[in-house]
C-alpha positions as CSV (number, residue, x, y, z in Angstrom):
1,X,-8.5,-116.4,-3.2
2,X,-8.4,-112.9,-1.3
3,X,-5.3,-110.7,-0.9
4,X,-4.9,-112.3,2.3
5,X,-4.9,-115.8,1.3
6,X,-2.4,-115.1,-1.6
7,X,1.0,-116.7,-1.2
8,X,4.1,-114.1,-0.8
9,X,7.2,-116.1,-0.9
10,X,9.0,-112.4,-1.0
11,X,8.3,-109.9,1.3
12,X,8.4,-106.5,0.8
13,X,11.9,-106.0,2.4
14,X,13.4,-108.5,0.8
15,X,11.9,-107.0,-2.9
16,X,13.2,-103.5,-1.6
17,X,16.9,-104.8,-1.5
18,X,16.1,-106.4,-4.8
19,X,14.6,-102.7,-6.7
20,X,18.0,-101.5,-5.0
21,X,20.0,-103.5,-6.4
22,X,18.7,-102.5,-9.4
23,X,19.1,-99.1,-9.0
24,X,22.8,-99.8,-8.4
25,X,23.2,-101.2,-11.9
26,X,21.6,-98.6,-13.7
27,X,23.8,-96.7,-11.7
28,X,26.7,-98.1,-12.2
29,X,26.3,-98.3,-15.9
30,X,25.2,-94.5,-16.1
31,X,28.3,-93.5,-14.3
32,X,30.7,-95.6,-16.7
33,X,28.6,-94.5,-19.6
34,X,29.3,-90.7,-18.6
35,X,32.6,-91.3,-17.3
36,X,33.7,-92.3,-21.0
37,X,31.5,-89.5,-22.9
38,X,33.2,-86.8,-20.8
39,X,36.7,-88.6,-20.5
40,X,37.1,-90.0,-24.1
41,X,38.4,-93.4,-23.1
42,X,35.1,-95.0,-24.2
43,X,33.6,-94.7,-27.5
44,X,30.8,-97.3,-27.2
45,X,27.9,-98.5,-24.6
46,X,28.8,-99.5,-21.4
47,X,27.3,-102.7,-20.7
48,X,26.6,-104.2,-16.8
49,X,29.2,-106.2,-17.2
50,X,31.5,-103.9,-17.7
51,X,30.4,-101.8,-14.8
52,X,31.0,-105.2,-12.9
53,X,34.3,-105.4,-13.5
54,X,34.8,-101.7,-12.5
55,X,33.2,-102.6,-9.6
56,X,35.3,-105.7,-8.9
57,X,38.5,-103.2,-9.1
58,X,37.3,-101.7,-5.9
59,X,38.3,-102.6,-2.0
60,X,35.8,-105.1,-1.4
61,X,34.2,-105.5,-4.7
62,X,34.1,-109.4,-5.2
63,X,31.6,-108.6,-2.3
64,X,30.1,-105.9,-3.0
65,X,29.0,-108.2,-6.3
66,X,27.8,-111.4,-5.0
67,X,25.3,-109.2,-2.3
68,X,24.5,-107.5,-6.1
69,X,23.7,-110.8,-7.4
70,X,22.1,-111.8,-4.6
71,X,19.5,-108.6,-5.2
72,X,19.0,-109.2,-8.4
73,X,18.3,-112.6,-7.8
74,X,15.4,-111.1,-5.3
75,X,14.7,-108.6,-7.7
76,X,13.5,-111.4,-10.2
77,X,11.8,-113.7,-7.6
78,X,9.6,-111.0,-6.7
79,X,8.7,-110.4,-10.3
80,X,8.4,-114.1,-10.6
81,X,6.0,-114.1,-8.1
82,X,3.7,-110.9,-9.1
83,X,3.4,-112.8,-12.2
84,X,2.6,-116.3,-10.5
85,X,0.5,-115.3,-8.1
86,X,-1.3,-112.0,-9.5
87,X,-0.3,-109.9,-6.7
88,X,-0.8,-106.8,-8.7
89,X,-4.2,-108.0,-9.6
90,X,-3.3,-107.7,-13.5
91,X,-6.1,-109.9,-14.2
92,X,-6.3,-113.4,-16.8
93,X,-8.0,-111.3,-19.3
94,X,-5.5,-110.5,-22.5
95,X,-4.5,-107.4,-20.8
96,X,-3.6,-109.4,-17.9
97,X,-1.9,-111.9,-19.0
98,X,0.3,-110.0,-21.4
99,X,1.1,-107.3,-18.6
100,X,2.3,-111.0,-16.2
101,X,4.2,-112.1,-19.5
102,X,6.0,-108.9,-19.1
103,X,6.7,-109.4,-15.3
104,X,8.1,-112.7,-16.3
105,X,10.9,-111.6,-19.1
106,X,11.6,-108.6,-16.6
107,X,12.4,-111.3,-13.9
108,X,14.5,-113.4,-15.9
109,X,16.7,-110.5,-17.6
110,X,18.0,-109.5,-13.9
111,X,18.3,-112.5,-13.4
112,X,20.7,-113.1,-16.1
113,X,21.9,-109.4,-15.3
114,X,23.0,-111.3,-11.5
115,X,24.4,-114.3,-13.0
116,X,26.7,-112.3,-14.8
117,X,27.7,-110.0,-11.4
118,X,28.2,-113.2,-9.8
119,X,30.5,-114.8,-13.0
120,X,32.6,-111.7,-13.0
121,X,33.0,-112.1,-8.7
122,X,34.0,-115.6,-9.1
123,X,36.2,-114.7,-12.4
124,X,34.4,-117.2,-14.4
125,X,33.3,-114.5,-17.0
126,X,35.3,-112.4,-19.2
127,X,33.0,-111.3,-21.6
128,X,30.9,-108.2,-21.5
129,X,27.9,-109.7,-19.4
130,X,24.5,-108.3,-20.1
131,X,24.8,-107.5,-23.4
132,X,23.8,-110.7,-25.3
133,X,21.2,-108.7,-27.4
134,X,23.5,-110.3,-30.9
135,X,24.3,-113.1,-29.6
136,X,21.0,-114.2,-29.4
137,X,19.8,-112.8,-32.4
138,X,22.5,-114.7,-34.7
139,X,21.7,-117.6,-33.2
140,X,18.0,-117.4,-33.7
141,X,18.6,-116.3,-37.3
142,X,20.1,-120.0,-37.4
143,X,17.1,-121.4,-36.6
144,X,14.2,-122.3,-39.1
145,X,11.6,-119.1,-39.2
146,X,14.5,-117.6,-36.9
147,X,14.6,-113.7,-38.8
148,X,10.5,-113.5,-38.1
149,X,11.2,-114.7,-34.5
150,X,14.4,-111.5,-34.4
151,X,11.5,-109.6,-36.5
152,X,8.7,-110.3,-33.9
153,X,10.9,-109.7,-31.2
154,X,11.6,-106.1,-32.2
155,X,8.4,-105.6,-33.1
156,X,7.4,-106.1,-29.1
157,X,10.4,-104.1,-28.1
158,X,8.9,-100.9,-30.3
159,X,5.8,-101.8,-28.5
160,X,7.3,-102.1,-25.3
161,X,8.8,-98.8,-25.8
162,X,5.5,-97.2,-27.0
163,X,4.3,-98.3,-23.6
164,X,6.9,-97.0,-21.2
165,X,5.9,-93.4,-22.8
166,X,2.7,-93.9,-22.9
167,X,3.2,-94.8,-18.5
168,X,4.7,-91.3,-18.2
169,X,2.0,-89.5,-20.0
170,X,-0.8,-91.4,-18.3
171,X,0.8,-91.4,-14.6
172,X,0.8,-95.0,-15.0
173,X,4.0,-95.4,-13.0
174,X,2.5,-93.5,-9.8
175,X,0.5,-96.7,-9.4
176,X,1.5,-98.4,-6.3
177,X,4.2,-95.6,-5.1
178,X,4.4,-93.2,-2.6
179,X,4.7,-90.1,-3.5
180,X,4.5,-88.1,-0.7
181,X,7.7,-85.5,0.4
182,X,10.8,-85.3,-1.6
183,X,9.6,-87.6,-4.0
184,X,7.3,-85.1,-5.4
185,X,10.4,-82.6,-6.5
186,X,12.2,-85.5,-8.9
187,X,9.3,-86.7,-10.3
188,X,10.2,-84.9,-14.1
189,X,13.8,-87.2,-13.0
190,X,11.9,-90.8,-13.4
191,X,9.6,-89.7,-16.0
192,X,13.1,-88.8,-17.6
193,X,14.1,-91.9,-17.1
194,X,11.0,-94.4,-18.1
195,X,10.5,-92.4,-21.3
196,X,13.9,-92.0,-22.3
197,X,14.5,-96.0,-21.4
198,X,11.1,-96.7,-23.9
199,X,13.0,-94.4,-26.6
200,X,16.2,-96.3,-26.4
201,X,14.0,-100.2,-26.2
202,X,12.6,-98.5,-29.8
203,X,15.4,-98.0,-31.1
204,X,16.9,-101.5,-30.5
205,X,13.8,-102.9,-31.6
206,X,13.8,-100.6,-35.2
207,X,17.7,-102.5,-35.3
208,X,16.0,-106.3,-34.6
209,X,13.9,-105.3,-37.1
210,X,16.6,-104.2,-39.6
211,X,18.4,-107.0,-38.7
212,X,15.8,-109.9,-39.6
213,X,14.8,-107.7,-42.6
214,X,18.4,-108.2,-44.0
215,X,19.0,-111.3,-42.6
216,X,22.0,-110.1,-41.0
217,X,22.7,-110.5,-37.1
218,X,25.7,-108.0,-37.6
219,X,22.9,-104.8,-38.0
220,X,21.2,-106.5,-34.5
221,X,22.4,-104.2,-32.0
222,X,21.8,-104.3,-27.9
223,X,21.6,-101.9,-25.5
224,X,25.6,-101.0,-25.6
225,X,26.0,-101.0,-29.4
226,X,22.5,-98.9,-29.7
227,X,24.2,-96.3,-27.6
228,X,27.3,-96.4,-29.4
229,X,25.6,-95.6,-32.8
230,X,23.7,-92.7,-30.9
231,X,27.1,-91.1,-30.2
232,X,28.0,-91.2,-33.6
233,X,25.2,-89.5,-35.2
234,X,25.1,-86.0,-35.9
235,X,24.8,-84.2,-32.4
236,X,26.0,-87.5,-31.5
237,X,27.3,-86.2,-28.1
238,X,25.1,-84.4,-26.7
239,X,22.6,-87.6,-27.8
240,X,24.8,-89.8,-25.9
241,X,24.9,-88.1,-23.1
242,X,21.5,-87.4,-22.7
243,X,20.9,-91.1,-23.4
244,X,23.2,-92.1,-20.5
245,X,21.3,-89.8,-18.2
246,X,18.0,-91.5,-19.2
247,X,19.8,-94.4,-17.7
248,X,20.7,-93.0,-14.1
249,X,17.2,-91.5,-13.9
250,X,15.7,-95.3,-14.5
251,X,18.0,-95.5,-11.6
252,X,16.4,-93.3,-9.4
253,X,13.2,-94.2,-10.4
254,X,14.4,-97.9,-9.0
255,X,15.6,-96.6,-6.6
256,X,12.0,-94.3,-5.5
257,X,10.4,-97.9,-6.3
258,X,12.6,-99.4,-3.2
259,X,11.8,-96.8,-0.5
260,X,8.1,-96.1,-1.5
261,X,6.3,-99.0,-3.5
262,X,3.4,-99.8,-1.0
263,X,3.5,-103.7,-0.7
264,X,0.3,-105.4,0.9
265,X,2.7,-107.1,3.4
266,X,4.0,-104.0,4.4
């Protein structure tokens, strides 16, 4: 099948809105995240739900977070279909396949990540939203072989992690971009962000793995709790901060992703 035979149920406008709505998040969660370092009302991770609910707070937030689900929804379709349909030309070699797989479990976390924006619009959620991470790993641990499943699973987010590094050192994540003009001057920004986010998937994957090791879900923690723990090492601060930035550069790299990602459609 060539390129122009290959079925696009997402356009490249409609995956823009959804890489902006992503942006927003990280965004969003960045701001709350620095908000409480420099502010001392919150000690731990801010999770998207919780930037949510900030956002609900606002004039015209129930809105503002149902065309944020909406986005995310996009967001994951598109991945959806770059894993369906190979429109990245990944391949069905291992390599391939494994980099689709990924396309796949990136889809469905937004996904989640927009049911949760539009639970907290509707008021049918009062939890923290998007942070799941122990959930999940307690109830696995239930399961029969559950603590090598937690175990394996941390074992791909260290690898996971490994990779996002290894994209900023190899200009892996200039594939597909335009990088012409102003994006040129914040390119150390989003190789901020994708390394810093790989350093922070490690760490939660060192904690699955300490966590199936022990056979305790408690030591399993998520994105929010990892953070937490960061701010109080040592240094913690300064640590916390600079892992909350990592966040709103991911952000802007998103957000470079929506403007200037070259789409065969256009």
């Amino acid at each position: 099948m060539s390129a122009s035979d290959t079925p696009r149920p997402v356009s490249g406008a409609l995956a823009r809105i959804g890489l902006g709505a992503r942006a927003f998040v990280y965004f969003a969660v960045c701001f709350l995240l620095l908000k409480g370092a420099f502010t001392s009302e919150q000690d731990d991770g801010a999770t998207p739900g919780e930037a949510f609910r900030m956002i609900e707070a606002t004039m015209g937030g129930r809105v503002l977070l149902m065309a944020l689900a909406a986005g995310l929804f996009l967001y994951a379709l598109w991945r959806y279909q770059q894993a369906a349909f190979d429109t990245d030309g990944q391949g069905n070699d291992a390599k391939g396949i494994l980099a689709r797989l990924g396309m796949v479990s990136s889809g469905t976390s937004y996904a989640l990540v927009g049911f949760a924006a539009g639970a907290v619009a509707i008021d049918a959620n009062d939890g923290g939203g998007g942070g799941k991470t122990e959930e999940t790993a307690k109830w696995l641990m239930e399961q029969p072989f559950g603590a090598w499943l937690v175990g394996l699973g941390g074992l791909a987010l260290i690898g996971i992690g490994i990779a996002q590094v290894w994209r900023t050192h190899s200009d892996q994540w200039k594939k597909s971009l335009d990088l012409s003009g102003w994006v040129q001057k914040i390119k150390p920004v989003i190789e901020f962000g994708i390394a810093g986010r790989g350093i922070l998937f490690g760490l939660i994957g060192i904690f699955l793995i300490i966590g199936a090791s022990n056979a305790d879900a408690s030591d399993v923690k998520g994105l929010a709790a990892t953070l937490g723990w960061i701010r109080h090492q040592s240094f913690g601060l300064p640590l916390f901060i600079a892992a909350s930035a990592t966040i709103g550069a991911y952000g802007v790299y998103s957000g470079v992703q929506s403007l200037r990602h070259r789409f065969a459609d256009g």
